[in-house]
N, C-alpha and C positions, 0 to 999 in steps of 0.2 A: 207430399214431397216437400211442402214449404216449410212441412212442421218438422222434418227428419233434417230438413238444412238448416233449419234456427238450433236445433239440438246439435248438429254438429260442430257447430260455430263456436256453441257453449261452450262446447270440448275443447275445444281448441283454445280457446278462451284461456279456460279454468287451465290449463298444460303450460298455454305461454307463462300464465301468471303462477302458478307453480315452479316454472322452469328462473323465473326471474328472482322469485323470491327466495330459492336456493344458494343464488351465486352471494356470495360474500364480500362486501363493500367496504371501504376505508371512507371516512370525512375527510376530506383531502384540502389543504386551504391554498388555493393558486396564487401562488407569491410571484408575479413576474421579475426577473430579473433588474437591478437600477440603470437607466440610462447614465446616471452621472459616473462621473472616475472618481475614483478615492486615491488619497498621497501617502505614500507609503510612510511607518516614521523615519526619521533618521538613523544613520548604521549603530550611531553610539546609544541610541536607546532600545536596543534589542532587550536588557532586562525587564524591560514593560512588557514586553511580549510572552518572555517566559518567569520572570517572578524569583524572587530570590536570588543569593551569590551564589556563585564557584567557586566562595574565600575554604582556602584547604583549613583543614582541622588537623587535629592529631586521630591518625588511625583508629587507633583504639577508642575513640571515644564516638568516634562517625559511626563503627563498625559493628562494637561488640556487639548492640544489641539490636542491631539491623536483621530483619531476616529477608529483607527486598530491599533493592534500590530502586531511584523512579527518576525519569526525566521527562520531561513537558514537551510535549509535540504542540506543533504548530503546523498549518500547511501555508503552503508557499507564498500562497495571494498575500499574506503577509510584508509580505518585503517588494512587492509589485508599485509601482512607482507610474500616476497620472494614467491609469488604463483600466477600461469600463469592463463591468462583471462580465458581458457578451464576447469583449477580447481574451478575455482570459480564458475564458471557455472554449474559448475557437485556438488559439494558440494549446491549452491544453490535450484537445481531443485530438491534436498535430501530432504532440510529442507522444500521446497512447498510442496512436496508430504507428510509429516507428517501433515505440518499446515490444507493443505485440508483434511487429515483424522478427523484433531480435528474438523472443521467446518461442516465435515458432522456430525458426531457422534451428534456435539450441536443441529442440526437439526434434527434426527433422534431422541432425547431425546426430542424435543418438547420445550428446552429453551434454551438462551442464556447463561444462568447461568453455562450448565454445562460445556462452554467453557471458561469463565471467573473469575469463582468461584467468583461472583457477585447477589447482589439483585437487583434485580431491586426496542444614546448615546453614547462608544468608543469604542476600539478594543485594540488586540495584534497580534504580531508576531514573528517569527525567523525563523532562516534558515533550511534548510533541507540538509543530505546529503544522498548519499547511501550507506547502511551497508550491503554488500551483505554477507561477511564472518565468521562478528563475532554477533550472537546472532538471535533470534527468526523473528526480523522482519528486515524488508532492510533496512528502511531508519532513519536515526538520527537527530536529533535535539539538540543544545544547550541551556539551561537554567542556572539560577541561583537558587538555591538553599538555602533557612537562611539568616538569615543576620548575618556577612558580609555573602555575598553572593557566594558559591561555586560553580564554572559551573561544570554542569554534564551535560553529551551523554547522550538522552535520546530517546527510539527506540517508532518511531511513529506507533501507531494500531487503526485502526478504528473500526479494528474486539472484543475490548478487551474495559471494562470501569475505572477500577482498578489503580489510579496512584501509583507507586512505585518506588524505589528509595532502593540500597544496604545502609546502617548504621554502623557507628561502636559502641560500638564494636564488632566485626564478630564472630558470634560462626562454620560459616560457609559461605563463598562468593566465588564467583567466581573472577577471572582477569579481571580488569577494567582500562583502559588509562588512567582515571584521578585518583586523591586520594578520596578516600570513604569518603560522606559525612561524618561529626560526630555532629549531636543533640545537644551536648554536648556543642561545640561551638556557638551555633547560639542562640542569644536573642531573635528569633520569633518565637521558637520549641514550641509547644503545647501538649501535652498528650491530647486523647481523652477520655472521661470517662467510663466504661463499661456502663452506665446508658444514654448516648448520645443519641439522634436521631441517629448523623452517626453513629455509634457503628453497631445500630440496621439495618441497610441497608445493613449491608454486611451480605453474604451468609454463608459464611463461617469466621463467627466471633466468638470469644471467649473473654475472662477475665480472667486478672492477681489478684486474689480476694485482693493476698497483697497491688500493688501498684496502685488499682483500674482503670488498666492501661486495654483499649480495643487490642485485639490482632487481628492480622487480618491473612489467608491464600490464597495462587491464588494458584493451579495446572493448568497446562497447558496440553493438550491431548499428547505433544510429552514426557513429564515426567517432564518438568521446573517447579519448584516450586520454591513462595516466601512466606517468614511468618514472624511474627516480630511484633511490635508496629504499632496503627494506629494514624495518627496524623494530625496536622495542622501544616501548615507550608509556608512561605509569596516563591512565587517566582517569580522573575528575567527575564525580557526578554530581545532582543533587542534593544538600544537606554534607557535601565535603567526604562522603565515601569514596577511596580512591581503588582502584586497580593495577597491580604495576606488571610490569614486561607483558603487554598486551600488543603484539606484533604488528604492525601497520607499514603500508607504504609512503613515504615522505617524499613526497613528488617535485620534483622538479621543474617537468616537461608535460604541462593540461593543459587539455584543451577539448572545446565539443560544450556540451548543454548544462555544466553545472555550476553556472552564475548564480552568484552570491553566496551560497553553499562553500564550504569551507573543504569540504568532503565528503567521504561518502561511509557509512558504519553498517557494514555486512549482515546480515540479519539470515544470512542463509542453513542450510544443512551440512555445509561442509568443513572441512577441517580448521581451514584458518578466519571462517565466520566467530563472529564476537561471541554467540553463547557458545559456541564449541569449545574458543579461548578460555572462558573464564567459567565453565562446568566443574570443574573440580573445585571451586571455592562456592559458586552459587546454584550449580546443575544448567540443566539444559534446556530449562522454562523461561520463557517469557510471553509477557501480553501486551497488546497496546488497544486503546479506544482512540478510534481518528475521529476529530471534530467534521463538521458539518463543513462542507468545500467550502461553502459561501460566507460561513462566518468569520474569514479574516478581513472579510472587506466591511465588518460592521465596527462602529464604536467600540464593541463590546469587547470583542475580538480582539482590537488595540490593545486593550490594558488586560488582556491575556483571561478574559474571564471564562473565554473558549475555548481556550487550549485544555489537553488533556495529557496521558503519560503514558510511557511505557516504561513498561515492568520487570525485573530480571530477576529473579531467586526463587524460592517458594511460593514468596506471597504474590508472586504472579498470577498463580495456577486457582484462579477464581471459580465459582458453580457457573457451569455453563454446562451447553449441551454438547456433546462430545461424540465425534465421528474418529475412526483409528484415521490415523496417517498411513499413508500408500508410500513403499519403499518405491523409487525406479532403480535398481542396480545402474544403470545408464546414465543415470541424470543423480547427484546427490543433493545438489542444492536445495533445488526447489521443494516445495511442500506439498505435494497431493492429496488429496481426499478421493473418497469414490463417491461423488453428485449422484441418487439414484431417479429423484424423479424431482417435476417442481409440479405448484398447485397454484393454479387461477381460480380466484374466488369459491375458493375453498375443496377443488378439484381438482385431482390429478391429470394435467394432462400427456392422454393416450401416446404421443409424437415424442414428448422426450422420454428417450428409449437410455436405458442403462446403457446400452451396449455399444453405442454411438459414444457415449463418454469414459467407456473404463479404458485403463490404461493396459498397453498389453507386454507384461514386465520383458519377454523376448525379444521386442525390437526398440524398446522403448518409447514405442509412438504412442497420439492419443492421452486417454486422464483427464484430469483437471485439478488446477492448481490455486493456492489462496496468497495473491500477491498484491506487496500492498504499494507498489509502485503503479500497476495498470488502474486505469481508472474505471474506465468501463467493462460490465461482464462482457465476455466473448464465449461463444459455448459452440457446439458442431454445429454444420450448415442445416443438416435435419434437426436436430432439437430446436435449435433456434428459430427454425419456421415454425416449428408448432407449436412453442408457445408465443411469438408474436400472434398467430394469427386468434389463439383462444383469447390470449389479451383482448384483440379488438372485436372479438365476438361478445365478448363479456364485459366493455366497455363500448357497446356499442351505441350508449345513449351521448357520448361525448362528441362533439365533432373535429374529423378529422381533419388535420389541416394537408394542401395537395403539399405532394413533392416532400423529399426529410430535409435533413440537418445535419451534415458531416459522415458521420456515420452512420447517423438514424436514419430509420426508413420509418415509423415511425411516430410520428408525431400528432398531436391535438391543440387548434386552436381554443383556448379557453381564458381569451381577451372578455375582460366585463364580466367575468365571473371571480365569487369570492368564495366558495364552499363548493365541490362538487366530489358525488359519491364515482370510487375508481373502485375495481376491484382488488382484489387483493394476492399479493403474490409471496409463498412460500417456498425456499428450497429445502429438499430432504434430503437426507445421507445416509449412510452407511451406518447401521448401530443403533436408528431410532433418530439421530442428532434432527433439529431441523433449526432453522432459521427464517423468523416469522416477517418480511420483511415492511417497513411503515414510508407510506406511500412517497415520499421525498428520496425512498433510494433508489425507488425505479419509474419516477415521472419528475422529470426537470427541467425546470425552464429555460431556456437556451437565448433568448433575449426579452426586451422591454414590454413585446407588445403581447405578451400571454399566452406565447407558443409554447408548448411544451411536450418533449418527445420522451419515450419510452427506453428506459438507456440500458439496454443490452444490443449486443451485435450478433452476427456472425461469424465463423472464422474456418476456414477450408484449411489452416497451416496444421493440427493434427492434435496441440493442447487447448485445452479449453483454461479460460482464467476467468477465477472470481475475483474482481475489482474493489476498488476503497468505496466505489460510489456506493455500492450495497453494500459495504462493510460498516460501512459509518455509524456512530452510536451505538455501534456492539462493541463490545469487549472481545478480543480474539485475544485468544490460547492459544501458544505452541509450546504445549508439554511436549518438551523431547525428552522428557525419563519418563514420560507415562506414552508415548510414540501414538500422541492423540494430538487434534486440534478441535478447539472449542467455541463456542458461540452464544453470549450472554448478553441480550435485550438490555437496554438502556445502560450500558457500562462505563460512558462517560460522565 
């Protein structure tokens, strides 16, 4: 018997350490988050930020032989003023947890519209940054504005189709970095007519009967609202490519979460979003690579060596791996994919169930969507459990710290460690596409002292969102003339 229990042991032995040796691990280097604040720079040196002018050129010479344009993204921490990476963090996962309220609610009414108060050859570009602190969405963008040309911050949404932009004069604005556009000055300002086709496209439009001037309104689910003049108006990119009668809203009357941000540039699926506008000269592609959240709060960051770009022409549409887009008759905006399964160290796990995630084109509920306003993934309540819980079976050599973190449930103390092996998380789609993901987009440090939680959530409201947090460092695609979205490893 002692010799059949020592053999058994073996077994058992030799199973565990086969079963261990299977799962597939990342080198993960635990960077706690800085206890110190960082100063944000000043408003008049935002071009350190994103690099280069917005001095216009002559057309033709910006243009002919452009076959993309590009602008420099930043995100928001950028422009965040005396306040430590763990407030930011905690402020931010505030305004995620609003934004995913609105995006369910828009899914549960059955249309895009009620989250956007919306109806439904060559390229551009510019930079991106990240706007973690001031205003509705993270990441920023600079453009020009009229001619001459005003650069405005302008916060990137894919979830949202409505370009706008604050105006003077203000009967009501918020605080913005730069000086507020004014109409007034610009020789390529246009008045839309109440009797317009675009007029007629927005959902929420009205008419100045005096000055037969179209008015337009966006509420946002968190309470942000814009209202004011609808209009045309030429802008400004990177390298002096310009675009003209590009329809926006000239606001007035703002107000809600989009401090410092100058406005807001549609990135959506529907009519009067910015690639839909401008498809006919560049198509219906674009890409952006979002830098790393935390690196606007380094050095580095400052003098814009972090920031990256988004893309709008042909040359947007980079080798990636590519999942088709999911139309919703219901919802136009938004961008779906079909999520078919995800994989914990190198394993499919059996819980997330397709079915839980697909969308069901009839009533519009459910799906999942690639948005790069929310920060953290949220996926159904069953998927979500199951792969938290393979996470922690498969990272079960870390230790857990009690109780989560905002919205994490979640979390690992790994204080006093500098290397540790995490396993590995992959999501897979529709078509073959996947997305391999590297350990910083889905284990983050949340303060000083080497907590660090697992950053997906739950979400019982009926769409599931893929977030910037895992987006980060990829290159995402939204070919809308090839009706694919795409996923391309280290694209910043």
């Amino acid at each position: 018997m002692a010799t059949l229990a020592a053999v058994l042991l073996l077994v058992a032995a030799s199973n565990a350490a086969a079963l261990a040796k299977a799962v597939e691990y990342h080198s993960f280097v635990a960077t706690p988050l800085s206890p110190h604040a960082y100063t944000a720079p000043a408003a008049d040196t935002d071009e350190d930020l994103f690099g280069g002018s917005l001095a216009v050129v002559e057309e033709g010479a910006a243009t002919a032989a452009a076959s993309a344009v590009h602008f420099r993204v930043v995100h928001r921490d950028a422009f965040a003023a005396n306040a430590t990476p763990a407030e930011l963090l905690k402020h931010r996962l505030q305004r995620d947890r609003r934004r995913a309220v609105r995006i369910s609610k828009a899914a549960a009414a059955g249309g895009a519209n009620a989250a956007n108060g919306t109806r439904s050859s060559g390229g551009v570009a510019a930079p991106v940054v990240s706007g973690l602190a001031q205003g509705s969405g993270e990441y920023f963008t600079k453009i020009g504005v009229g001619t001459p040309a005003t650069p405005a911050l302008m916060v990137l949404d894919t979830g949202s189709d409505v370009v706008w932009l604050q105006c003077a004069p203000c009967r009501r604005c918020y605080d913005q970095s730069s000086p507020v556009f004014d109409p007034r000055r610009s020789s390529s300002y246009g008045a839309v007519d109440c009797a317009a086709p675009l007029c007629r496209r927005l959902d929420s439009g009205g008419c100045d009967l005096r000055r037969r001037a179209c008015l337009y309104q966006v509420a946002y689910g968190d309470g942000s609202v814009t209202a004011g003049d609808f209009a045309t108006e030429t802008l400004t990119f990177a390298g002096g490519a310009r675009v003209a009668r590009v329809a926006l809203g000239c606001g007035h009357d703002n107000e809600g979460l989009f401090v410092a941000a100058a406005g807001l540039l549609g990135l959506g699926r529907g009519s009067l979003s910015f690639p839909t506008q401008i498809s006919r000269r560049y198509g219906r592609s674009f890409s952006y690579c979002l830098v790393d959240r935390t690196s606007s709060s380094s050095s580095s960051a400052a003098s814009g060596s972090r920031s990256s770009t988004v893309t709008f022409g042909p040359g947007s549409v980079a080798s990636a791996s590519f999942t088709p887009m999911v139309r919703n008759p219901r919802m136009e905006t938004f961008y779906y994919v079909q999520l078919v399964g995800i994989s914990v160290g190198g394993a499919r796990v059996p819980g997330v169930a397709e079915s839980d995630l697909r969308l069901d084109p009839s009533t519009g509920r459910g799906g999942v969507i690639v948005d790069s306003g929310t920060s953290v993934t949220r996926l159904a309540r069953p998927s979500y459990s199951a792969l938290r819980d393979a996470f922690r079976a498969a990272a079960a050599g870390l230790r857990l710290s009690p109780g989560g973190f905002s919205l994490f449930d979640t979390c690992y103390d790994l204080g006093g460690r500098k290397v540790v092996k995490v396993p590995t998380v992959s999501m897979h789609f529709a078509g073959g596409a996947e997305a391999s993901l590297p350990p910083e987009n889905y284990l983050i440090p949340v303060d000083s002292r080497g907590t660090f939680c697992f950053a997906f959530a739950g979400t019982d409201g009926g769409v599931s969102i893929i977030g910037n947090i895992q987006q980060q460092g990829f290159r995402v695609v939204f070919d809308g003339d090839g009706q694919r979205v795409g996923f391309a490893p280290k694209g910043c």
